[in-house]
ZADO-1210 file (C-alpha; in nm, 4 decimals, padded with zeros to 6 digits):
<atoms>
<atom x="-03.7549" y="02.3549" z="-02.8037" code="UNK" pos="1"/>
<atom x="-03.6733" y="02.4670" z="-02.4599" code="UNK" pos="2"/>
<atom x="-03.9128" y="02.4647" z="-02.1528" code="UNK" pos="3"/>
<atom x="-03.9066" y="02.8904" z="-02.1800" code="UNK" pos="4"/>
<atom x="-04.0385" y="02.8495" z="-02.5775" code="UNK" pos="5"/>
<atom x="-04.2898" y="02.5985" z="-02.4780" code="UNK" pos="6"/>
<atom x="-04.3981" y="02.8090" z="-02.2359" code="UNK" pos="7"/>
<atom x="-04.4291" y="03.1387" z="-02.4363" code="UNK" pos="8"/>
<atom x="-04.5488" y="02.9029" z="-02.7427" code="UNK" pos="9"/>
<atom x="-04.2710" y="02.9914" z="-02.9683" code="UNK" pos="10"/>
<atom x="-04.1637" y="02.7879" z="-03.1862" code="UNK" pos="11"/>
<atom x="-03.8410" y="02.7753" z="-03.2615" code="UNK" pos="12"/>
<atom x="-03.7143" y="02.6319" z="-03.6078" code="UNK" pos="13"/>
<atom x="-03.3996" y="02.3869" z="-03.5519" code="UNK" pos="14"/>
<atom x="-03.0525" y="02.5742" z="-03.6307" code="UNK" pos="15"/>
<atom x="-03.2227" y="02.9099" z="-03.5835" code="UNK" pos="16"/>
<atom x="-03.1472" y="03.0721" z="-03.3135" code="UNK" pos="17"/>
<atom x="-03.2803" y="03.4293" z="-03.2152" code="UNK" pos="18"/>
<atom x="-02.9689" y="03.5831" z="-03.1080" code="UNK" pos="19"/>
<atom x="-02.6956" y="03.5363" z="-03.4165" code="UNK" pos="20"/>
<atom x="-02.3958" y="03.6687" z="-03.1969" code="UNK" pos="21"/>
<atom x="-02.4446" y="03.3402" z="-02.9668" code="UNK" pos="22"/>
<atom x="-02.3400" y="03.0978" z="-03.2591" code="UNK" pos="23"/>
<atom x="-02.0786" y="03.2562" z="-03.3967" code="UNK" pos="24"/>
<atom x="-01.8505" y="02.9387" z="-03.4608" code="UNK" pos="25"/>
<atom x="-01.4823" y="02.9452" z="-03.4978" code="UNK" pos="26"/>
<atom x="-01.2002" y="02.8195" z="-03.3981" code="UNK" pos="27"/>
<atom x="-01.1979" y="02.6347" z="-03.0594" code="UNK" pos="28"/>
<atom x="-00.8172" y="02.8066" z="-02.9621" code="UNK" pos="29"/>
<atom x="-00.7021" y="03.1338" z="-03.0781" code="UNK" pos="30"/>
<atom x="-00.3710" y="03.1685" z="-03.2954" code="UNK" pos="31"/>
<atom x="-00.1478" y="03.1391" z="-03.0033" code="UNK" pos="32"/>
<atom x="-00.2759" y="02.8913" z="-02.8452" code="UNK" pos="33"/>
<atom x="-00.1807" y="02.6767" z="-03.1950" code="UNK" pos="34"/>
<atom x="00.1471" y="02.8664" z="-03.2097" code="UNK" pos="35"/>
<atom x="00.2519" y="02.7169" z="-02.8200" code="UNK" pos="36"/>
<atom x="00.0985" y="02.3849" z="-02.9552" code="UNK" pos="37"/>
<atom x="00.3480" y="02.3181" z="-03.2458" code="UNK" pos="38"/>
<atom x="00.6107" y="02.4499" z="-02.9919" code="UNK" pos="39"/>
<atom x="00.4991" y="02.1761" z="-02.7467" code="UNK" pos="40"/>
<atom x="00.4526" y="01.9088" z="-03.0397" code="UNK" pos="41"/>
<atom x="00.8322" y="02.0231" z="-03.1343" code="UNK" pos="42"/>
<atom x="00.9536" y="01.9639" z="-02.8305" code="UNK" pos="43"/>
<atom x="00.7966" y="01.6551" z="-02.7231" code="UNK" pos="44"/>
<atom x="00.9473" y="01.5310" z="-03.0700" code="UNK" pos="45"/>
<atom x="01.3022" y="01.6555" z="-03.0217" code="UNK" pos="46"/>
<atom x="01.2502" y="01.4815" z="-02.6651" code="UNK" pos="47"/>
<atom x="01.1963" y="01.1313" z="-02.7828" code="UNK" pos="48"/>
<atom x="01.4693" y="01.1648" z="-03.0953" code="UNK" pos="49"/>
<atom x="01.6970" y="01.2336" z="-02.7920" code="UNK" pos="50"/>
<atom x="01.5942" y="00.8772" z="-02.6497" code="UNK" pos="51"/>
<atom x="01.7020" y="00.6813" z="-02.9829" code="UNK" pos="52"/>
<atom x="02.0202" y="00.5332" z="-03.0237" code="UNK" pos="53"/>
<atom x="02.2823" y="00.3719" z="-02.7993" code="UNK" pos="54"/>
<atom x="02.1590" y="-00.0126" z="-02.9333" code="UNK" pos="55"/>
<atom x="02.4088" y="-00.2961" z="-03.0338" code="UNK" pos="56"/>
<atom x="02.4218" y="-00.4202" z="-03.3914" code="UNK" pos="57"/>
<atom x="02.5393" y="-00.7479" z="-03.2316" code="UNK" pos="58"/>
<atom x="02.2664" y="-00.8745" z="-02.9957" code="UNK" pos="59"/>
<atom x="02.5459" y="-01.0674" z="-02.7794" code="UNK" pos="60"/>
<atom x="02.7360" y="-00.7807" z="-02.6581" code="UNK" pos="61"/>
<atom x="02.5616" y="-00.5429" z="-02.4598" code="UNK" pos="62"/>
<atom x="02.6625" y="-00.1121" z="-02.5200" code="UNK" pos="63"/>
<atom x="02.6668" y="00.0801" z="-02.2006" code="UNK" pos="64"/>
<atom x="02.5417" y="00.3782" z="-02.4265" code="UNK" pos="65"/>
<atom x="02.2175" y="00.3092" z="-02.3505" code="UNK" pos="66"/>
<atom x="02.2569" y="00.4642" z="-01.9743" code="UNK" pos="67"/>
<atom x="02.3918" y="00.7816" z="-02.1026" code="UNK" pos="68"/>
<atom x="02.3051" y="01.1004" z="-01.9521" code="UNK" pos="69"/>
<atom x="02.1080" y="01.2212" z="-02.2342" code="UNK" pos="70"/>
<atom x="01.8794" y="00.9255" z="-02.2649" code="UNK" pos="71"/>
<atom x="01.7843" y="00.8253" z="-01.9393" code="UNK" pos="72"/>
<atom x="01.7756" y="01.2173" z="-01.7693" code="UNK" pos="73"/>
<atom x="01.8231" y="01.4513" z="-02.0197" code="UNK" pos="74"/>
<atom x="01.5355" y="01.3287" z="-02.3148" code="UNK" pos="75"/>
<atom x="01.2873" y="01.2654" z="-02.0562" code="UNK" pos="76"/>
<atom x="01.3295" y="01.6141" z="-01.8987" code="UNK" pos="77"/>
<atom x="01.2513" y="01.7691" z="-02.2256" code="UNK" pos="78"/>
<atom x="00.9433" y="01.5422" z="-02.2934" code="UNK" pos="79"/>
<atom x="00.7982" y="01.6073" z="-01.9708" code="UNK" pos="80"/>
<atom x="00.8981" y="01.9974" z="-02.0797" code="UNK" pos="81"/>
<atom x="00.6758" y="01.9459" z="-02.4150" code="UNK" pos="82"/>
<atom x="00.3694" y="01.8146" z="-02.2266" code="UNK" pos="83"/>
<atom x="00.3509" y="02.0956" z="-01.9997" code="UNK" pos="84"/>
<atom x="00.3864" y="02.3407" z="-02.2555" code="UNK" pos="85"/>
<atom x="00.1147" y="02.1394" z="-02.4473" code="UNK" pos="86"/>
<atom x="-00.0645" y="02.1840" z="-02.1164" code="UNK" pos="87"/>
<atom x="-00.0083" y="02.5722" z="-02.0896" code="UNK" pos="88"/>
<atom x="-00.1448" y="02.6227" z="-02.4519" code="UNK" pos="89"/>
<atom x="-00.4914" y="02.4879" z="-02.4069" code="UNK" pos="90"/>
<atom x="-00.5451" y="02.6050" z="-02.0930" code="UNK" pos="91"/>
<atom x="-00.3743" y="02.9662" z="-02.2507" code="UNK" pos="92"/>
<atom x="-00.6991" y="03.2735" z="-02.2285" code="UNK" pos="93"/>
<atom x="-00.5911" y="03.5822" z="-02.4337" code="UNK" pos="94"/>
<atom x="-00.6317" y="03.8940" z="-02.2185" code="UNK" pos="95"/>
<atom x="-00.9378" y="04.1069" z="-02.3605" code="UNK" pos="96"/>
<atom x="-00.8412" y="04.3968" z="-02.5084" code="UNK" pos="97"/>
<atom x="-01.0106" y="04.6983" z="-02.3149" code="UNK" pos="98"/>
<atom x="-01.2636" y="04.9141" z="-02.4887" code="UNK" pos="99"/>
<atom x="-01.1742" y="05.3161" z="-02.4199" code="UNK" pos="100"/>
</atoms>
């Protein structure tokens, strides 16, 4: 009970509301917001399979391939890329469509 129904002396039975548009319950996002998700996700993925690689079968002789462009600049770049695009999808607000 809130302090307004004790006041009034309503009394309110639990998971009743009076107003049924207020609990409405969906999804938390909206369809693109899930949509830019998997596109982040993707990315973030394609990112680190960029970092793999370069390594020595033979632990006593060291491969310079590990310094390559790709994985020390390139891969991270696109990571970073993923998270802010994971970023831009939950903080993503549909416009409202206007009511003529």
């Amino acid at each position: 009970m809130t302090i307004d129904d004790m006041a009034t002396k309503k009394e309110v039975k639990p998971g009743k509301t009076e107003n049924p548009e207020k609990t409405a319950r969906g999804f938390v996002f909206g369809k693109t917001n899930y949509i830019l998700m998997i596109i982040g996700l993707a990315v973030i993925v394609i990112g680190f399979l960029l970092m793999t690689g370069g390594g020595s079968d033979d632990p006593n002789r060291f491969d310079p391939g590990i310094f390559s462009f790709r994985r020390i600049t390139l891969a991270p770049v696109i990571v970073l890329i993923g998270f802010v695009v994971e970023g831009v999808a939950i903080m993503y607000r549909p416009k409202a469509k206007k009511e003529e």
